[in-house]
N, C-alpha and C positions, 0 to 999 in steps of 0.2 A: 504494500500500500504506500502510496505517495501523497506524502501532506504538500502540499502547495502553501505557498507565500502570495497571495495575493488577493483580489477582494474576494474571491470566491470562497466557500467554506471548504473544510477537507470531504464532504457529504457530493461534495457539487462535482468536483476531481475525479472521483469514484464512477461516477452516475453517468456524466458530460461524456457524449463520443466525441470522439477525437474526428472533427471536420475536413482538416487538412486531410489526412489520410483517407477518410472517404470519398472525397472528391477526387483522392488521382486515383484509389484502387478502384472504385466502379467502374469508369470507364475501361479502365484495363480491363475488369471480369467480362463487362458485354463485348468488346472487342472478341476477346477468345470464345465467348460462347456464340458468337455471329460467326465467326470464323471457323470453330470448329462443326456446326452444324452445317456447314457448306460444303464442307469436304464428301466428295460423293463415295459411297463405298465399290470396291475393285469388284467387279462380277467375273471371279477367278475360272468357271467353265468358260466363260464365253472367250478369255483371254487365253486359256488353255486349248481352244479349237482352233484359236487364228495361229496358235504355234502348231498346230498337229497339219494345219493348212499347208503351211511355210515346210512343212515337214514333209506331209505327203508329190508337194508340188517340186521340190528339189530336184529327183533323179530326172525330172520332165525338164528342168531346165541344163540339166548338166548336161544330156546328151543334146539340147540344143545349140550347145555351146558356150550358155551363159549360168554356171556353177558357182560364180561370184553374187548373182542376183541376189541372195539373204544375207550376207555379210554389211557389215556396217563400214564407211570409209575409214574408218581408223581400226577397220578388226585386226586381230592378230592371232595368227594359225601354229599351233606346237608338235611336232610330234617326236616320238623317240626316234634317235638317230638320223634326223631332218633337221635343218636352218628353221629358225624363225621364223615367217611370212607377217610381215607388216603392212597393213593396206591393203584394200581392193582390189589393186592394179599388179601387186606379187604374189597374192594368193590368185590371182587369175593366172598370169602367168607359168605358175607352179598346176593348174589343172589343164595347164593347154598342152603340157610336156607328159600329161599322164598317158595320154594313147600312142604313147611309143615304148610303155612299157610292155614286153613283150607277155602275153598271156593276162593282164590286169583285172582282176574283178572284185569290185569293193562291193557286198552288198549289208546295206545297213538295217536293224531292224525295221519291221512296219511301223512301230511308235517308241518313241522313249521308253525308257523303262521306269524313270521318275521326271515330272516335272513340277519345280518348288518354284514362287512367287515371293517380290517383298511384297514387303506389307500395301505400301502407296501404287503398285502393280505396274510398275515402269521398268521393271527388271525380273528377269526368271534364270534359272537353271536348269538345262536338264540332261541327264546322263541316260548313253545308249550303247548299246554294242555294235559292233562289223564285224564280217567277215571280208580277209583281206587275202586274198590270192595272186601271184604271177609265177611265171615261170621262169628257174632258173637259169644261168650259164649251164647248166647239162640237160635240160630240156627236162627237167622235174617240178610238178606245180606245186610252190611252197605256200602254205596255208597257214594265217595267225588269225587269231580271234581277239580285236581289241576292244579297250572302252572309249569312248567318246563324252566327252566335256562339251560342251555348248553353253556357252553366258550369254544369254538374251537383252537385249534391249532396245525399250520401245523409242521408234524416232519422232519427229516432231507430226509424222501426219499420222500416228498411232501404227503404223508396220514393223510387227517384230524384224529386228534382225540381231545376228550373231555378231556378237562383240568378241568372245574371243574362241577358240576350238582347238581343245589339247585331245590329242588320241595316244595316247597310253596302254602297252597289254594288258589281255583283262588278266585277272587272277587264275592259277590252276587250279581247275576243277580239284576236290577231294574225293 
């Protein structure tokens, strides 16, 4: 309790809200409460169809040529025992040298095997498996089964694309 020195009593001290502070915290509170009721919430199927879109419509553009079309201008491509591909324009580059690999057949599952959301729905994850096949220097077709990384993100006109794509071997079966 705080006695005050002034013509007030110490009953009044007690009792009296404090005005200055009401005056800057209310507005602050309606602020946030206008603000946070605006926020619209993420309809996480409907954003999880336009990736299975993006997903399904891929092998349709690779063999038309254009395998870069989901990738974001600044993506970046990883894989084991491969260079880094930075940008649109080197990971194109790097899919237009794949049909001189002798025997080459990548086939990727039908759907992700998880696909996670942030929260504000502007970014996703989602991890998948391949099968990676060519054939070697003795004319034997070497087979690996890997995982795939994909970091999603949404551009400014709401189309997913892939920001970054690491493929990794998957784990041995037990």
């Amino acid at each position: 309790m705080v006695k005050a020195r002034s013509k007030f009593t110490e009953v009044d001290v007690i009792n009296k809200p404090n005005t200055t502070l009401m005056r800057n915290v209310f507005p602050v509170v309606i602020l946030l409460l206008l603000t946070s009721c605006g926020q619209q919430s993420v309809d996480i199927k409907n954003e999880e169809e336009k990736i299975l879109q993006c997903w399904t419509d891929w092998p349709k553009k690779a063999v038309s040529g254009s395998p870069e079309y989901y990738f974001a201008d600044d993506a970046i491509m990883m894989g084991q025992e491969q260079p880094t591909f930075k940008g649109k324009a080197e990971i194109a580059k790097f899919y237009a040298g794949m049909p001189k690999i002798p025997g080459l057949q990548i086939k990727w599952n039908d759907r992700p095997n998880i696909i996670e959301f942030s929260q504000d729905g502007r970014m996703a994850y989602s991890v998948d498996t391949l099968k990676f096949s060519m054939t070697d220097t003795t004319g034997t077709v070497q087979t690996k089964i890997n995982q795939g990384l994909h970091v999603w993100r949404k551009d400014n006109e709401g189309n997913w694309r892939v920001s970054l794509l690491s493929i990794y071997p998957a784990p041995l079966s037990k």
